[in-house]
N, C-alpha and C positions, 0 to 999 in steps of 0.2 A: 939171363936168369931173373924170373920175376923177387924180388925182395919178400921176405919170411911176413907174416902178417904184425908180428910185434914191432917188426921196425918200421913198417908204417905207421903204426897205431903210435908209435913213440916219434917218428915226424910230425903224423897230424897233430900231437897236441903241443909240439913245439911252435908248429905254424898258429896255430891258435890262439897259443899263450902268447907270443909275442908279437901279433899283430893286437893283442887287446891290451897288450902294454901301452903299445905305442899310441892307440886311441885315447889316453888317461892323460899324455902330455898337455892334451888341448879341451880336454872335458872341465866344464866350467870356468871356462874363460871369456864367455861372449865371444863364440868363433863367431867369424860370417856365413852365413848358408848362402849359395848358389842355387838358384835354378834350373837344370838340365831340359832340352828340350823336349822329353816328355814330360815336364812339368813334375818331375818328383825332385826334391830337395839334395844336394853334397856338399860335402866341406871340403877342408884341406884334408881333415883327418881321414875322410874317406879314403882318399887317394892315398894317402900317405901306408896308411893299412895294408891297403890290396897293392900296393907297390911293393913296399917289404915280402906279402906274401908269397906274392909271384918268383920274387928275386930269391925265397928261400927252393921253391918247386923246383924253379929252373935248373937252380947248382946243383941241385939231389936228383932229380926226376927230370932229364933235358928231356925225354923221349913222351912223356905225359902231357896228354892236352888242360889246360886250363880253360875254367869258364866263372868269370867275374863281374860284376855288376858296374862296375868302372871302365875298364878297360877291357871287358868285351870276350872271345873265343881265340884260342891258337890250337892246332892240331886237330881238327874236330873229329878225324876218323884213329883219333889214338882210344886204343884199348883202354883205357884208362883216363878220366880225367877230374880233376878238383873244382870242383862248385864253390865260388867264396862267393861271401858278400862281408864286407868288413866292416859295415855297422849296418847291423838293421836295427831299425827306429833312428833315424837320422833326424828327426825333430827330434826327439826325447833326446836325443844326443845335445843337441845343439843349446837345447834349452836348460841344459844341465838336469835333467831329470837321471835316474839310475835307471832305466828301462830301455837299455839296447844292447845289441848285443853282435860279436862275432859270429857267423857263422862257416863250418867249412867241411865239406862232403867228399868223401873220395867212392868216384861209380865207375864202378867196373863191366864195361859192356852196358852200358844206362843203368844195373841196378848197386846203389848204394850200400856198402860195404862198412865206411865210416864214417860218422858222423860227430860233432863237436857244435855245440850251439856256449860261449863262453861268454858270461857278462863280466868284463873287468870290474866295471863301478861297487860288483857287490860279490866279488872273488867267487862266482860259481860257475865251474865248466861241466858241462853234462855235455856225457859220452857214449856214444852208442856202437856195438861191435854187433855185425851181423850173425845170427844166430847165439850169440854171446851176452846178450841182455845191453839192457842201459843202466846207466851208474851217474852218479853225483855224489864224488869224490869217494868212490871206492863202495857207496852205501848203493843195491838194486835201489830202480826206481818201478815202481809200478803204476799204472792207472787205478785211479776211482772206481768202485765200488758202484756207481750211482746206476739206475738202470730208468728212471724215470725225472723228467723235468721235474716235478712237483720241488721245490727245495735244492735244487741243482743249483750248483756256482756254476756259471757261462762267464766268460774272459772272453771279450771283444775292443776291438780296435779305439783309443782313445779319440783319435781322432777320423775313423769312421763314424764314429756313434752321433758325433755333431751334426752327421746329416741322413742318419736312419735310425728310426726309431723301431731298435730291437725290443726294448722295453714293453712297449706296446702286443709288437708279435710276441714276444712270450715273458707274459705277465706273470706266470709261477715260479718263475728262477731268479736267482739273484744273481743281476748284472753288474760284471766289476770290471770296469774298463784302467787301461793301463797300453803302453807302447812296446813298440818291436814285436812282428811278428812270430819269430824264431825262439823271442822268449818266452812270448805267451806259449806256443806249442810245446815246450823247454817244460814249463809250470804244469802242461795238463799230463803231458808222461808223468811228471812224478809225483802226481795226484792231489794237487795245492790246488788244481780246476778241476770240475768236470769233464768241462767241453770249453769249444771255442768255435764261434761262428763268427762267420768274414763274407763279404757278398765282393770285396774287392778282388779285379785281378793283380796275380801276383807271379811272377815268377822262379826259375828251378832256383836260383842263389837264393831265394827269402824261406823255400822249403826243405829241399833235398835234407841238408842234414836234419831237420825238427822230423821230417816222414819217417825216417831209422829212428829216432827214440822213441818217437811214439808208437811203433811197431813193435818195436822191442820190448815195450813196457805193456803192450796187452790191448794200446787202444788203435781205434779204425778213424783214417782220416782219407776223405774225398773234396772233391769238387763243389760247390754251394746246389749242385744238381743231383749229387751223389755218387756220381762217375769217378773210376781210379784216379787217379795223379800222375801219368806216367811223365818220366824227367827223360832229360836229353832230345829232344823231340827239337823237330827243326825250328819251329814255333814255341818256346819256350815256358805260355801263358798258360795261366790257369782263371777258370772261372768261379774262383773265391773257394773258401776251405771252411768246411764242417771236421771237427775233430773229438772225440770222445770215445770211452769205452763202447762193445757193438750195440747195447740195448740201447743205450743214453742215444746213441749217435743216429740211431732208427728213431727213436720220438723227434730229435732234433731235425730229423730231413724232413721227418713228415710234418712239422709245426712249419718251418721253413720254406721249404722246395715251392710251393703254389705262391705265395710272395715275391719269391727271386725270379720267378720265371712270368708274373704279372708286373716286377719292374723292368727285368731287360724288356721285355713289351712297350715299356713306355707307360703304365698305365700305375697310376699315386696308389700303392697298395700298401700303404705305411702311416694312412692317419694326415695330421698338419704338415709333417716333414718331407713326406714324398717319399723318395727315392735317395 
């Protein structure tokens, strides 16, 4: 008998909340960072997160497949499985900045169901229930109003920004860079951004649950080319995230899209910076 949807939605934010507990032990401490062989950054605290989290799925949900950014996939043709990543922004993390954040997705049959994007450092968990809206702490969230760049907030990657100069490509918005993917997308559902453009790829644990809030809250999020996002895919990657209410998000592909597809070309379409 599949479980009532409240007692999910009342696991996932147990699994949430105390995997972002346990992140706090070691936040600002001058952890160590490791470098994993795709060259992106982990801690202890990483591990220690999606350890816990795993171990809470397991005891509750043996029969559900998990898929994590540490440790990897089990179950892969379960009807059912959990998308974590248990810190994203793992520099901001390390650096003691407040910009990272849990993330944790429950997809059913590949489409997303729930969602939980939760920043311990600064007590805010935004929740998304399919068909049921998104909320931060009980309060709807909705998307931005904005329908044109001119004056647009765009949230882009603090440390993408050090080597593409979005500034440039669009000179009428106001660029505020900051970390964690999951949060910035977290920010533009509940309308503190506009939009949020990304030319990096990223995978289903950095998005799955930030794609339900921001769906749920009114705004369109694709691929830096404009193509859906579909999750659970055997290849797990995406070719960077465009996010915004639909008009904002139509100016932002079209100011965008001809630069991203003249850097994967290889060719300097960004000014001194390049690429």
């Amino acid at each position: 008998m599949n479980p009532p949807l409240r007692d999910l939605l009342d696991f996932a934010v147990e699994v949430a909340w105390r995997a972002g507990r346990a992140t706090l032990t070691h936040f600002q401490t001058g952890i160590a960072v490791e470098t994993k062989p795709d060259a992106t950054p982990v801690t202890v605290a990483d591990r220690e997160a999606e350890r816990l989290a795993r171990e809470l799925i397991e005891a509750r949900f043996p029969a559900d497949g998990i898929v994590g950014e540490e440790f990897g996939a089990t179950r892969a043709g379960a009807r059912r499985r959990w998308i974590l990543d248990p810190i994203d922004g793992t520099r901001s993390f390390a650096e003691g900045v407040p910009e990272f954040a849990v993330s944790v997705a429950l997809l059913i049959e590949s489409r997303p169901v729930l969602g939980f994007v939760y920043n311990p450092a600064k007590g805010e968990l935004f929740e998304a229930v399919r068909g049921r809206g998104a909320r931060l702490h009980g309060h709807p969230l909705r998307a931005s109003a904005a329908s044109s760049l001119e004056g647009a907030r765009i949230c882009a990657s603090r440390f993408e920004s050090r080597r593409r100069n979005f500034e440039a490509l669009l000179p009428q918005v106001e660029l505020v860079t900051l970390g964690s993917l999951a949060y910035k997308l977290a920010l533009v559902a509940a309308g503190r951004f506009d939009g949020y453009v990304s030319w990096r790829r990223t995978n289903d644990w950095d998005i799955a649950a930030a794609l339900l809030l921001l769906e749920e809250a009114g705004a369109v999020a694709t691929d830096a080319r404009g193509e859906p996002l579909a999750l659970n895919r055997p290849e797990p990657l995406h070719a960077g995230i465009l996010a915004a209410p639909p008009a904002l998000h139509a100016a932002l592909l079209a100011a965008t899209a001809p630069a991203y597809a003249a850097m994967r070309a290889g060719v300097p379409a960004l000014g001194p910076s390049g690429a």
